[in-house]
N, C-alpha and C positions, 0 to 999 in steps of 0.2 A: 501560329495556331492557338485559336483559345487556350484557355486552359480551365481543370470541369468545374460545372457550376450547379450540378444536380450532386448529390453526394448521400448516403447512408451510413450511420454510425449502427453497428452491431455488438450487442451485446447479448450476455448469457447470462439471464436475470432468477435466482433463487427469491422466490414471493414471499414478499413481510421481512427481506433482509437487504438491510441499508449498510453500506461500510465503502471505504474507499474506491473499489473499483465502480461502483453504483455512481457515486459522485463524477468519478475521471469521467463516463462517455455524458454523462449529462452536460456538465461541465464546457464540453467539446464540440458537442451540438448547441450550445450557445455562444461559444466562442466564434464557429462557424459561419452563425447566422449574421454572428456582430461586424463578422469581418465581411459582408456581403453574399456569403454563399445563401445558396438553397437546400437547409442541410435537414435531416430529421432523423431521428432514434426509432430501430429495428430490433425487440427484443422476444426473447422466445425462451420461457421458462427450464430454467435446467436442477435436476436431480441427480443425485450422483452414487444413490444407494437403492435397491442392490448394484454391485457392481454392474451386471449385466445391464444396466439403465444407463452409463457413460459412453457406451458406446449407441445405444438406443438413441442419446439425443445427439451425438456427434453425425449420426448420418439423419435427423432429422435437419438440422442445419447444410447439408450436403445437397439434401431434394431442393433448398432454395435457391431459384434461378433469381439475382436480385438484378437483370441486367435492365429491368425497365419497369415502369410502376403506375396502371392505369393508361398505357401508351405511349408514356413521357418516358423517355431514356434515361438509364441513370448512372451518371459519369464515373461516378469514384463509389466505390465501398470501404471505409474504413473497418476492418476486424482489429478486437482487442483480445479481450480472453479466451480460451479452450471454452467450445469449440467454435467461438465464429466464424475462425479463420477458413470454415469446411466452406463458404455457404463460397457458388459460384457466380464468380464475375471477372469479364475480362482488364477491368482494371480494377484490384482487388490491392489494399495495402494494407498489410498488419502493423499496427501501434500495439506491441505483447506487453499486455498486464501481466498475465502469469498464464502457465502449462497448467498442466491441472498436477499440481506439485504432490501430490498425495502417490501418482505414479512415478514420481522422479527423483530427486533427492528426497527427499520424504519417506520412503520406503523402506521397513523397514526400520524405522525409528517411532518413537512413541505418539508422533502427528501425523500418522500414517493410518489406515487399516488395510494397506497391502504389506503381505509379506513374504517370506522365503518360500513360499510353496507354490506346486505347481502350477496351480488356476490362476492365481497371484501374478506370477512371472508372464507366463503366455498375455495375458490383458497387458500386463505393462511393456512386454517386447509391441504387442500390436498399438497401442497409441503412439507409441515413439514413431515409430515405421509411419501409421499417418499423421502426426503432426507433420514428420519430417518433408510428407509429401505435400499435406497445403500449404504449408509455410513456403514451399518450394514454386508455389504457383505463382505467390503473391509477387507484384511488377516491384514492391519496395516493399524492406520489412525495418519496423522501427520498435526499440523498445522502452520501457519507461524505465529505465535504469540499467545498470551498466552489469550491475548483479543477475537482471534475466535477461538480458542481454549475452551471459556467457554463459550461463546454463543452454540454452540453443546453442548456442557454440557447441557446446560440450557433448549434449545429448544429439542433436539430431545436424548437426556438421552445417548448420547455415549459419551464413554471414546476416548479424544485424546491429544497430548502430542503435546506442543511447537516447533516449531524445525527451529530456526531461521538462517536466511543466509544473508551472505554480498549482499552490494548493487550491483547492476552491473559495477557501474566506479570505485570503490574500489581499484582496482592497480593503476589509475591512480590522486588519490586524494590526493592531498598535501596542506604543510601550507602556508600561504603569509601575507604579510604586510594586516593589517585589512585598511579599507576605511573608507567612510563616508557614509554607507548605511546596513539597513537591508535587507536579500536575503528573498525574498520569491520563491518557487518552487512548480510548483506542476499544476493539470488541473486545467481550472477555472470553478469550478462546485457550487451548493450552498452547499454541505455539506463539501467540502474542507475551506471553511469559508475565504479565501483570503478577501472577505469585513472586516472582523472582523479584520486582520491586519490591513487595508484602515483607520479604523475608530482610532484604536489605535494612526499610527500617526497620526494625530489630537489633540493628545493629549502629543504630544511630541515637547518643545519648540527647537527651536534654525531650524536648514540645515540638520539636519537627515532625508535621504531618503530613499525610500522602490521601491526595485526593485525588478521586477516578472517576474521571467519566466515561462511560460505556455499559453497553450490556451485553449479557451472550449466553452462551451453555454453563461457562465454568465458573458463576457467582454462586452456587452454593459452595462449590468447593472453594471458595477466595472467602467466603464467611466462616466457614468454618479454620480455616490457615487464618483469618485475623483473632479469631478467638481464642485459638490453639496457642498463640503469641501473645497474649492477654495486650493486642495492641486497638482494640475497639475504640479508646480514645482518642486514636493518632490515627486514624482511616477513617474514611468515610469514602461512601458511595454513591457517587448522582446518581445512577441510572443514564438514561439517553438525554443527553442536554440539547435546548434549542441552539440556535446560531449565538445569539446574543450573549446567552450564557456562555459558552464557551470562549467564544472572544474575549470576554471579561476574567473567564478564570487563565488565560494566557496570560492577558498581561499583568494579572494581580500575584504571578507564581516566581516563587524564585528562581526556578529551574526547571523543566521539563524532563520527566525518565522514560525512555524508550527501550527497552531488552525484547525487542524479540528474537523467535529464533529466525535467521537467513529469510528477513524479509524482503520484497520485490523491490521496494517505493518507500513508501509510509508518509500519508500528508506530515503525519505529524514532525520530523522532522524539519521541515519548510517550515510549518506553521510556527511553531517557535521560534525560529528565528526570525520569522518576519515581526513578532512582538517581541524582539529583542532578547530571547531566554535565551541561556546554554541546553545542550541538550546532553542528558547523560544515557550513554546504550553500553555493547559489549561489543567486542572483537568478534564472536560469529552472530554477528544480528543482520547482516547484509548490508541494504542498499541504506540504511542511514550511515554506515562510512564511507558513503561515496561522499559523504559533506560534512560528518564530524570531524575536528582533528583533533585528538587527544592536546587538552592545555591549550588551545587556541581561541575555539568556539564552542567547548564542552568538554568533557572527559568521557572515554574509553576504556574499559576494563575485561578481566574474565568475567566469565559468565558465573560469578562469586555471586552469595550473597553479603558478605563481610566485606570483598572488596568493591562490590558497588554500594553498597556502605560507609565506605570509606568516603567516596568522593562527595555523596549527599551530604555527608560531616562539613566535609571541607569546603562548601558551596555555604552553608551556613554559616561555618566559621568567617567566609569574607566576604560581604556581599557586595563591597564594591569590585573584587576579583569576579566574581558571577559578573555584574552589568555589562565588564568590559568583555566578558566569554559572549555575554548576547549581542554585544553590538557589532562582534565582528562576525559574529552568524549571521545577523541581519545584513551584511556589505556583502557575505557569500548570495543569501538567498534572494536580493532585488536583482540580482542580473536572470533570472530563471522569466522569460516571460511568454506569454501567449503569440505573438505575433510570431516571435523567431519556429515557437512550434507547428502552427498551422498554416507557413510558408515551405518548411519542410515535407511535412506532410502531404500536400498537392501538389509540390516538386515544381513550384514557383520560382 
């Protein structure tokens, strides 16, 4: 029996905001097309405040019947984020970026605005209940790392399987003379923890500086926390860098710092090591220790700023001990490739 060759990627797109999971279903639908499918991107704008609008647009994705499109059938639906996974098809597969984590682990904590009370609870009992049911419909569930991967586990008792893929700039990632700076990358949001780097160096003697590219909500408060540390000299801020640029500041950096808190994924991770950095994060950052190993291909700490301090010291201090942390980062991350994921994915 064939196997399908019309296909939708779904997504739940926030307008004007570009960040990793934006990237993953594009990404996907090109990988798709490359590999001979008939694939295209199905996106439907999502808001997620007031609360009362999470549920608004989780059964706006539920009215879509995606089973056929202008007449022409269509084989497969790939869901990724909350709430794709509502929209109905009988052969529906979830690839989980992430749950809408603000109701789940998240709750409750300072990256959160649900909390102990009781309007708070009831919405978070009811998305559980239905995540737990479309994810239940779906004929395969796949997730992009092994950290929400066991969050489902946890929270709504389905079985789903890791299924990790290269970053997007991956062909274009190479090695370079290391500099005199750590790269940070990534939005500036508070659970992404860019202050938590900020404050590290501070704690790093000598011209070691931390350079950030991204933008987001939380740059007045990361200027004011560099100023606060009289370290303006030793940070700078891109803003949103093109491709080019960024490629270029991978492989010109000594090291890569990643701390967020219990992230899903994170390109960055990969990315650095496919331009041969170490990557430096913490023990609760999530899915970048599904490939950091403390001393091998980067270092792992608390969620210190003294002790991730430390380790930016010590990256400096040797930086033929950094090359050889990137190089066996980069042997972990060329085995991650597109083919093995969108073989799985259409159960090829």
């Amino acid at each position: 029996m064939p196997g399908p060759r019309t296909i939708l990627v779904c997504e739940a797109q926030v307008p004007f905001v570009r960040g990793g999971a934006e990237y993953h279903v594009r990404e996907l639908v090109r990988q798709l097309v490359s590999h001979g499918y008939d694939a295209e991107l199905v996106s439907v704008p999502f808001k997620w405040y007031p609360k009362a609008e999470i549920l608004t647009h989780a059964a706006a994705w539920r009215l879509l019947d995606l089973g056929e499109s202008n007449g022409r059938p269509i084989d497969l639906v790939i869901a990724t984020k909350f709430p794709t996974y509502f929209a109905r098809h009988p052969q529906k597969v979830a690839w989980l970026i992430h749950q809408y984590r603000a109701a789940y682990e998240l709750a409750g904590t300072r990256f959160s605005d649900f909390d102990h009370v009781d309007e708070d609870v009831a919405l978070r009992h009811d998305l559980v209940a239905l995540d737990t049911a479309m994810l239940g419909e779906c004929v395969r569930r796949f997730a992009n790392s092994r950290n929400t991967a066991d969050r489902a586990a946890r929270f709504n008792g389905v079985d789903v399987q890791p299924l990790y893929h290269p970053p997007r700039l991956a062909p274009r990632l190479h090695r370079g003379e290391a500099g005199r700076y750590i790269l940070s990358v990534g939005r500036l949001e508070a659970v992404k923890r860019v202050d938590l780097a900020i404050r590290a160096l501070a704690h790093v003697p000598g011209d070691l500086s931390l350079v950030i590219a991204g933008t987001g909500t939380n740059r007045a408060a990361l200027d004011a926390l560099v100023a606060e540390l009289d370290l303006g000299a030793r940070v700078r801020f891109l803003g949103e860098v093109d491709d080019d640029t960024l490629v270029e500041l991978y492989a010109g950096a000594l090291g890569v710092v990643y701390p967020p808190y219990d992230e899903d994924y994170g390109y960055v991770t990969l990315e650095a090591f496919l331009a041969a950095k170490p990557v430096l994060t913490t023990a609760d950052s999530g899915g970048p220790n599904e490939f950091v190993v403390d001393g091998e291909n980067g270092r792992v700490t608390a969620p210190d700023p003294e002790a991730l301090g430390e380790v930016m010291a010590w990256l400096d201090a040797d930086h033929a001990r950094a090359a050889a942390l990137g190089e066996s980062g980069y042997d972990r991350a060329r085995t991650v490739t597109w083919t093995g994921v969108i073989e799985t994915l259409i159960g090829a």
